[in-house]
C-alpha positions as CSV (number, residue, x, y, z in Angstrom):
1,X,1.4,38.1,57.6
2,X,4.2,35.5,57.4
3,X,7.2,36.5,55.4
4,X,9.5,33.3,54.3
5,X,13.0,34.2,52.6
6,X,12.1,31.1,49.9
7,X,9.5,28.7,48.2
8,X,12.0,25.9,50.0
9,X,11.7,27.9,53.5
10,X,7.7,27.7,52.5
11,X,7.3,24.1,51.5
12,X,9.5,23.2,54.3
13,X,7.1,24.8,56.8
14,X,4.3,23.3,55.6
15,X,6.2,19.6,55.6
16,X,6.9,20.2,59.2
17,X,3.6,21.1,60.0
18,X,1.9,18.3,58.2
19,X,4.3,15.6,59.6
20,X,3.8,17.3,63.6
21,X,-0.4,16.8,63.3
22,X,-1.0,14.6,65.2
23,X,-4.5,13.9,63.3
24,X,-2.4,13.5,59.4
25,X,0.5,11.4,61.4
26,X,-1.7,8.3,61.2
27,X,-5.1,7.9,59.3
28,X,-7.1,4.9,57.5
29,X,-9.4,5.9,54.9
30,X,-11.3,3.9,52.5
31,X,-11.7,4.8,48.4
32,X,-11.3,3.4,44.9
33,X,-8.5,2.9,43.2
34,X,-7.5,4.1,39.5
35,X,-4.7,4.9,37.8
36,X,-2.3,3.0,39.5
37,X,1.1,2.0,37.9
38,X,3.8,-0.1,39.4
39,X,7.4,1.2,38.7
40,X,10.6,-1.5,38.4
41,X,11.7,0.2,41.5
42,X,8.8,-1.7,42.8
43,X,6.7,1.4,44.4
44,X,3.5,1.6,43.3
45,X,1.3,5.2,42.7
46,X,-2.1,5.8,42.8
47,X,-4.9,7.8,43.1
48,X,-7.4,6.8,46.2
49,X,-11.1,8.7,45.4
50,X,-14.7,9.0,45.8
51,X,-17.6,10.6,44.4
52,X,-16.2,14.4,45.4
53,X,-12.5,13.9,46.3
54,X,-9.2,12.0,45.1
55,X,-5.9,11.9,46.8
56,X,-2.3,10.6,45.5
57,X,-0.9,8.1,46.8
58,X,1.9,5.6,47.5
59,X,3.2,2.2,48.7
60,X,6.7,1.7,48.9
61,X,8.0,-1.1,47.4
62,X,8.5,-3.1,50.9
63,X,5.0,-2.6,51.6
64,X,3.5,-3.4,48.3
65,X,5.5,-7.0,48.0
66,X,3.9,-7.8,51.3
67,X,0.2,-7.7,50.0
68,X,-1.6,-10.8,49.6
69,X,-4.0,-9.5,46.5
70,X,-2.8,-7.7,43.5
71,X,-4.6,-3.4,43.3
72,X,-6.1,-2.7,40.3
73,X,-7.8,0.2,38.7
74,X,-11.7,0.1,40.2
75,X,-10.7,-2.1,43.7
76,X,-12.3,-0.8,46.6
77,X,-9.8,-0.9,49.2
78,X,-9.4,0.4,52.7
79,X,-5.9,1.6,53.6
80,X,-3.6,3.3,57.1
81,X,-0.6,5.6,56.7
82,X,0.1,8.9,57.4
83,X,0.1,12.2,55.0
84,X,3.3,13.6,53.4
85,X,4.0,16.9,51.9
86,X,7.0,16.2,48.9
87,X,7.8,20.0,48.7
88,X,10.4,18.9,45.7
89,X,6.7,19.2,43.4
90,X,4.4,20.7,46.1
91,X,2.7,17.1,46.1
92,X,0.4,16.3,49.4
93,X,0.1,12.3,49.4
94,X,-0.9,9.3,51.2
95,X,1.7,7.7,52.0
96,X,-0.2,4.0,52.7
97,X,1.7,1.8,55.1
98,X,-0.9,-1.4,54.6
99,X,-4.5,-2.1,52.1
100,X,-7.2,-4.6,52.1
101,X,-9.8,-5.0,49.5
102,X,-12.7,-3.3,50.7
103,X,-15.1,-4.3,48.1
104,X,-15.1,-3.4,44.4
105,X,-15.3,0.9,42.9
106,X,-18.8,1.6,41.6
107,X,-17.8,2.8,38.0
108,X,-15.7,-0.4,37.7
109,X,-18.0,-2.7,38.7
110,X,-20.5,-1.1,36.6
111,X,-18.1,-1.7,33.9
112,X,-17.7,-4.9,34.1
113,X,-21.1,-5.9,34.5
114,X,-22.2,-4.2,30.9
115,X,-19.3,-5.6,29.4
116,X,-20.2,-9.3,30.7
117,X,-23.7,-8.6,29.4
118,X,-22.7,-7.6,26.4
119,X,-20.2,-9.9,25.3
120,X,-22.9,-12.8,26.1
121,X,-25.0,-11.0,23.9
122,X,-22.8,-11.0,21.1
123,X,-22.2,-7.6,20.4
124,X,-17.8,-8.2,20.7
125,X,-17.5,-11.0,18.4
126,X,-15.6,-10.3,15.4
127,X,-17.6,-11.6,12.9
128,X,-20.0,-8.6,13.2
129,X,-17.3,-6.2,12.5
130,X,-17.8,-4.3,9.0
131,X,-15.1,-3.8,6.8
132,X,-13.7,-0.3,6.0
133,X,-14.4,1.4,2.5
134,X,-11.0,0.7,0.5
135,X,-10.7,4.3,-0.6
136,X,-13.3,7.0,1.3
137,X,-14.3,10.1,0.1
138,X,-16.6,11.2,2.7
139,X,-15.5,10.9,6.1
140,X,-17.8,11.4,9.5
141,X,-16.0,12.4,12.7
142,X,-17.8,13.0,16.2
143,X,-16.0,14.5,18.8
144,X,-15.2,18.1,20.4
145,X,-14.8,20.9,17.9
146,X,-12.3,22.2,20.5
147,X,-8.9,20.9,21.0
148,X,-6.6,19.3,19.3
149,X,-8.1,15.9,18.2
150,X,-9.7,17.2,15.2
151,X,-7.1,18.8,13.9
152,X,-4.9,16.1,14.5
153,X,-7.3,14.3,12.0
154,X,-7.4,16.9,9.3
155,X,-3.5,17.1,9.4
156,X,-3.1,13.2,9.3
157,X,-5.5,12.7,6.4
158,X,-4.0,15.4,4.0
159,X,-0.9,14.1,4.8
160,X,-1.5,10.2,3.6
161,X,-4.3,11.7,0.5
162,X,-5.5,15.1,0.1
163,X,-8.7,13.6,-1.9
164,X,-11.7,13.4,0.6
165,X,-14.5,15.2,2.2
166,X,-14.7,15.1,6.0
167,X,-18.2,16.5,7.7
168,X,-17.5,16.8,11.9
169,X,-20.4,16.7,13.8
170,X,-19.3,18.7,17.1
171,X,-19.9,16.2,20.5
172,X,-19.1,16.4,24.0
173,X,-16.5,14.0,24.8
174,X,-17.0,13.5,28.8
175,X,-19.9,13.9,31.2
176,X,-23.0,12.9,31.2
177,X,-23.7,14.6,28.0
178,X,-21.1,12.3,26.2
179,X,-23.1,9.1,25.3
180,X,-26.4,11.5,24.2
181,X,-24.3,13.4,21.9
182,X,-22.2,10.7,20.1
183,X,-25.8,8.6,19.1
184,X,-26.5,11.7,18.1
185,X,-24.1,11.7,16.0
186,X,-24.2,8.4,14.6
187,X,-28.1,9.3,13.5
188,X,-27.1,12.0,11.7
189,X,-24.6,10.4,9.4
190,X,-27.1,8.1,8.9
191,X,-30.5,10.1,8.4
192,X,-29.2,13.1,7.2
193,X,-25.5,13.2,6.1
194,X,-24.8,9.7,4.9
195,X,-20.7,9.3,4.9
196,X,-18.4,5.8,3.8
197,X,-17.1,5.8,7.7
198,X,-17.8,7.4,11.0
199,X,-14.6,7.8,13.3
200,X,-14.9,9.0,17.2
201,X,-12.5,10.1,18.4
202,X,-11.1,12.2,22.0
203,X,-7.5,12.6,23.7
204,X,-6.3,11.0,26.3
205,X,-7.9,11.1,30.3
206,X,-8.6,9.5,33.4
207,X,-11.0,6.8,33.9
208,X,-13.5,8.9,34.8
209,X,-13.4,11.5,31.7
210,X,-13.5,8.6,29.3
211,X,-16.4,6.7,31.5
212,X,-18.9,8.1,29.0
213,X,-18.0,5.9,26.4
214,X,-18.9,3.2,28.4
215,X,-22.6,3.1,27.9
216,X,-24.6,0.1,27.0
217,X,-27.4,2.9,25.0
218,X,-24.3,4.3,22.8
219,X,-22.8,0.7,22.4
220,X,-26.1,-0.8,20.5
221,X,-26.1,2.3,18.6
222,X,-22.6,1.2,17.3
223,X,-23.8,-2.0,16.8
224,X,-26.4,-1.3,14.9
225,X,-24.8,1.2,12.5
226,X,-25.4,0.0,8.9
227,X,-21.7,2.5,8.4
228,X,-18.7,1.4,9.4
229,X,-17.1,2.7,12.9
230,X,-13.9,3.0,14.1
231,X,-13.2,4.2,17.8
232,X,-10.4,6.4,18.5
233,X,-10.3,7.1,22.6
234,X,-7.8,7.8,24.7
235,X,-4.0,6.5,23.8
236,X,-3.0,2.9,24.0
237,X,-3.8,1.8,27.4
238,X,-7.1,2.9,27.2
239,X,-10.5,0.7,26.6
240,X,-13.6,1.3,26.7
241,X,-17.2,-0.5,25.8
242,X,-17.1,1.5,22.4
243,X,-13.6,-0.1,21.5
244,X,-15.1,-3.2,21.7
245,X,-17.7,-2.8,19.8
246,X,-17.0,-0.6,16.9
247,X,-15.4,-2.4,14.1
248,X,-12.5,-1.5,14.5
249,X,-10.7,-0.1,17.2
250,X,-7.1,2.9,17.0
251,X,-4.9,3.4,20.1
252,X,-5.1,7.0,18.9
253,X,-7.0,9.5,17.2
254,X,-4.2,10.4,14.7
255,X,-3.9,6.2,14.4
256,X,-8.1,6.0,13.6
257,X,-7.4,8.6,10.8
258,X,-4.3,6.5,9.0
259,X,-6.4,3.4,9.4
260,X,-9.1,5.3,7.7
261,X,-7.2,6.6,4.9
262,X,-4.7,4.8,2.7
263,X,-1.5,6.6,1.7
264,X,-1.8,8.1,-1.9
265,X,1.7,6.6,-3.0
266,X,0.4,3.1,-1.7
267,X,-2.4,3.2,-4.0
268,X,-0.6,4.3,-7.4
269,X,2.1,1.3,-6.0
270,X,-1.1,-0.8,-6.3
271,X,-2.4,-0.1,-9.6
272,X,1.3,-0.1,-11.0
273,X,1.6,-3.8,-9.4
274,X,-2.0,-4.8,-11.2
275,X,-0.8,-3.8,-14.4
276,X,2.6,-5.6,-14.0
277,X,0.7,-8.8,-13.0
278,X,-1.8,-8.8,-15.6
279,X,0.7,-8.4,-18.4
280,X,3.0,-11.6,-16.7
281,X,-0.3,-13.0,-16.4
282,X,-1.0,-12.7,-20.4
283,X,1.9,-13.3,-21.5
284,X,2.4,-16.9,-19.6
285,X,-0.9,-17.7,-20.8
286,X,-0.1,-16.8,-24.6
287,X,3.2,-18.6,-23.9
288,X,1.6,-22.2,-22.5
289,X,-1.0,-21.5,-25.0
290,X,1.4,-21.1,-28.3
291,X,3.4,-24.7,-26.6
292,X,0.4,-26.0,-27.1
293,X,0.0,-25.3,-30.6
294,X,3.5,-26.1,-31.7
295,X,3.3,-29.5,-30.1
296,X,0.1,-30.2,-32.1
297,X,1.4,-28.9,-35.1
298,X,4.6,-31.2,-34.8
299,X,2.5,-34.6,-33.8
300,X,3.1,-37.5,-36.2
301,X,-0.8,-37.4,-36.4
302,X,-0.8,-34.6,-38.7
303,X,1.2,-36.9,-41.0
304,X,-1.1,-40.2,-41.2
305,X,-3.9,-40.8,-43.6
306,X,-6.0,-37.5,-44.8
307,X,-9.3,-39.1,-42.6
308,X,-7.3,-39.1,-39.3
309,X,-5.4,-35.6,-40.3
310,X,-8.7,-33.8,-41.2
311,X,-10.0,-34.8,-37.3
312,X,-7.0,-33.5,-36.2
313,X,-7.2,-30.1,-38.2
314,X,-11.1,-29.8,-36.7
315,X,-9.8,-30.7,-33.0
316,X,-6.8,-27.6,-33.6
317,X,-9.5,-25.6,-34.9
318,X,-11.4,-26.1,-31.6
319,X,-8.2,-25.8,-29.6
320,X,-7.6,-22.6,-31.6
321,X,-10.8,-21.1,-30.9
322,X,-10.6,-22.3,-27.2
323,X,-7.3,-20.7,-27.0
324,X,-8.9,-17.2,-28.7
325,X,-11.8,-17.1,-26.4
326,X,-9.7,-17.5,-23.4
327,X,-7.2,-14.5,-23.8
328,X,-9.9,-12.4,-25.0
329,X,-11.5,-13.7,-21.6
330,X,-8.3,-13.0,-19.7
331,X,-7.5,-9.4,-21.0
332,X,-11.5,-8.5,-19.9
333,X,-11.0,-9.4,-16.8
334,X,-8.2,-7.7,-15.9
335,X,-8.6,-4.9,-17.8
336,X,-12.1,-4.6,-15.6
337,X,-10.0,-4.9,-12.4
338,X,-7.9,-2.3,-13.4
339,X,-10.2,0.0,-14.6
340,X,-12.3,-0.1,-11.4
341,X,-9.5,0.6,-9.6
342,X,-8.3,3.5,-12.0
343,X,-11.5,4.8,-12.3
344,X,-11.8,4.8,-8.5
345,X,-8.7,7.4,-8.0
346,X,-9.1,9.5,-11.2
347,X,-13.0,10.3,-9.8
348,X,-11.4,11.5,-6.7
349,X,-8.7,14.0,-9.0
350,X,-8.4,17.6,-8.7
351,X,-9.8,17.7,-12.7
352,X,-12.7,16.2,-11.9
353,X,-13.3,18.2,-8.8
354,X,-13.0,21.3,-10.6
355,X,-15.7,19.6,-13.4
356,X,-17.9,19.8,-10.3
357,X,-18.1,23.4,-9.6
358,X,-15.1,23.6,-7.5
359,X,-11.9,25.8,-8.5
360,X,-8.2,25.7,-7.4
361,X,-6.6,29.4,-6.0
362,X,-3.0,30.1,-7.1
363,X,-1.0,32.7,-5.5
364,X,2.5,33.3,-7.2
365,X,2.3,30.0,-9.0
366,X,1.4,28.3,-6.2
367,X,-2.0,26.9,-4.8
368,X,-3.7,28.4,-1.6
369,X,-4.4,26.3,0.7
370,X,-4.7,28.7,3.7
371,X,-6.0,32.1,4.2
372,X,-2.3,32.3,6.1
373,X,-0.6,32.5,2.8
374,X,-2.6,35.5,1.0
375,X,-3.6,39.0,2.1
376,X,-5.7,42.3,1.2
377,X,-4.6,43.3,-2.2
378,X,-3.0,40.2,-3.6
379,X,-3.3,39.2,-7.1
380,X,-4.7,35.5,-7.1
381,X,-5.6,33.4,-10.3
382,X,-8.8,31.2,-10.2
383,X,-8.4,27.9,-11.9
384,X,-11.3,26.1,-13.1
385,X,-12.2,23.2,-15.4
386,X,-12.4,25.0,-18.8
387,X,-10.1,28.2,-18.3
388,X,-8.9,30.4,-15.4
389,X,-9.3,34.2,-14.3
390,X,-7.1,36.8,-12.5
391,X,-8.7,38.5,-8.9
392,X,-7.5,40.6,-6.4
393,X,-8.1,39.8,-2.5
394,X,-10.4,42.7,-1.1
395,X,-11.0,40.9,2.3
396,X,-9.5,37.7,4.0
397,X,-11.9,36.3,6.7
398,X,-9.9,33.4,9.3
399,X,-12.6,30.3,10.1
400,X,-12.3,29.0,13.5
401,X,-14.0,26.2,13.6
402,X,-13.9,23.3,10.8
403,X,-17.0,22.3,8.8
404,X,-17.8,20.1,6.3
């Protein structure tokens, strides 16, 4: 057994013996290309794979200017260097000297292949998108019951309105198993558990973890959803088929849910604004209106012979009547306007939740939204539509998983 005095005494050992072989010192080795970034120092990183294996990798910046074809994520290329060992964060890489194009990666040429077909067959263009329900009160998700994506959700939509139902129908969100699942998904919102909008959503990975969304089987199945879909994969950099086809596309997960879900305040702001406009809008039209009037009332008509002033009276009549009919047409309408939308945010009120069965849990004045805040033994009051109750806790069960 080999002692060493220090992780530097190890890392520099193994530098020395990767940079002395002989074999590592100069190599060529073909693979594909992905995730490859180009930093204003001008070096560019990478990973070089294949089916079973991936290596990092780098061109310095002098090498990289000197190429006669730009690398991108999916390029087949075939490239000589030597092997490094960067014992500063235990990195092994390819250190590539030169690169040609070698052809074009599998998983990026199948890419763009369903994408061409695809697009010809109209399945991208915007006027197929569906619009998104103004206010939702039943929300689908699909993706991984694990992790942090669906809580990030939850959180985001509490946060902008507290007043919806969400229903997650647990997927796998890479592998082969990835496309199956999500239009299984997308049938059962459908079939069994209709919702206003279906989000899909996964974090962030590499081209290969998020290579399952790019199916052409899952992509009709978005197409042809009579519900609304948004896609919510990866962060910002990341597309996939689903982002083009679902109707609308978030850089994020948390961003799918804030598109989803107007902001509470925004909506009061709304309605407030309506009933503003439709009382400026009254009163100009009872203004012009009443002009109108005084300007027939003072016309030298009025004072001419009593033929010509009694078809003047039955014209101010009609005007009269006109100008009647019109307010009272006026106020209708925009009373309807603002009733739908009042109607729409007071059906979705903790009053008329509790009128459905439901009850609100106060602890010390305050409402429970957690099992967190209560324990064995406290003294809770139930709150329902008609009257309320005292209880004590006997047990408090944690759920791991969220349901609908």
């Amino acid at each position: 057994m080999w002692k060493f005095d220090s992780v530097s005494a190890l890392g520099n050992y193994i530098k020395d013996r990767v940079y002395n072989d002989p074999t590592l010192s100069s190599v060529e080795v073909t693979g594909e290309i992905s995730k490859i970034v180009v930093y204003t120092s001008g070096h560019a990183y990478f990973v070089l794979k294949d089916e079973e294996a991936v290596i990092n990798s780098v061109m310095f910046r002098g090498n990289y200017m000197g190429l006669d074809f730009i690398p991108e994520d999916g390029q087949m290329v075939t490239v000589k260097g030597r092997i490094d060992y960067y014992s500063v964060n235990g990195r092994l890489q390819l250190i590539c000297n030169s690169m040609s194009l070698a052809g074009s990666g599998n998983l990026y040429e199948q890419y763009k292949k369903l994408y061409s077909k695809l697009e010809k067959e109209g399945l991208f263009l915007q006027s197929a998108k569906k619009p998104l329900p103004i206010l939702p009160s039943k929300i689908g998700v699909i993706t991984s019951a694990q992790g942090a994506v669906i809580h990030d959700i939850v959180n985001t939509l509490r946060r902008r309105n507290p007043h919806f139902n969400l229903v997650l129908y647990p997927s796998a969100v890479s592998g082969p198993q990835c496309p199956s699942d999500v239009i299984s998904g997308i049938r059962y919102f459908l079939d069994t558990c209709p919702v206003d909008v279906i989000i899909i959503a996964r974090g962030g990975g590499s081209y290969e973890d998020l290579y399952g969304f790019n199916d052409e089987n899952l992509a009709r199945a978005v197409y042809n959803c009579s519900i609304p879909v948004v896609s919510g994969i990866g962060h910002d950099n990341d597309y996939t088929i689903l982002d083009y086809v679902a109707d609308i596309r978030a850089h994020t997960p948390t961003a799918a849910a804030e598109i989803v879900m107007p902001k509470i305040e925004d909506l009061e702001n709304d309605i407030a604004n309506c009933r503003i406009s439709m009382d400026i809008a009254i009163r100009n039209s009872i203004d012009a209106r009443r002009k109108e009037l005084d300007m027939l009332r003072n016309h030298k008509a009025l004072y001419s012979p009593v033929a010509y002033v009694d078809k003047q009276k039955e014209q101010l009549s009609n005007l009269i009547n006109q100008l009647n009919s019109n307010m009272n047409l006026n106020v209708k309408n925009y009373r309807g306007e603002f009733d739908s939308v009042y109607s729409s945010l007071i059906a979705l009120g903790p009053q008329n939740v509790l009128k459905r069965g439901y009850s609100i849990v106060t602890y010390n004045n305050r409402a429970v939204d957690s099992v967190d805040k209560i324990e064995t033994g406290s003294e809770i009051t139930i709150n329902m539509s008609d009257g309320d109750f005292g209880a004590k806790v006997m047990t408090v069960n944690k759920k791991e998983d969220i349901t609908e």
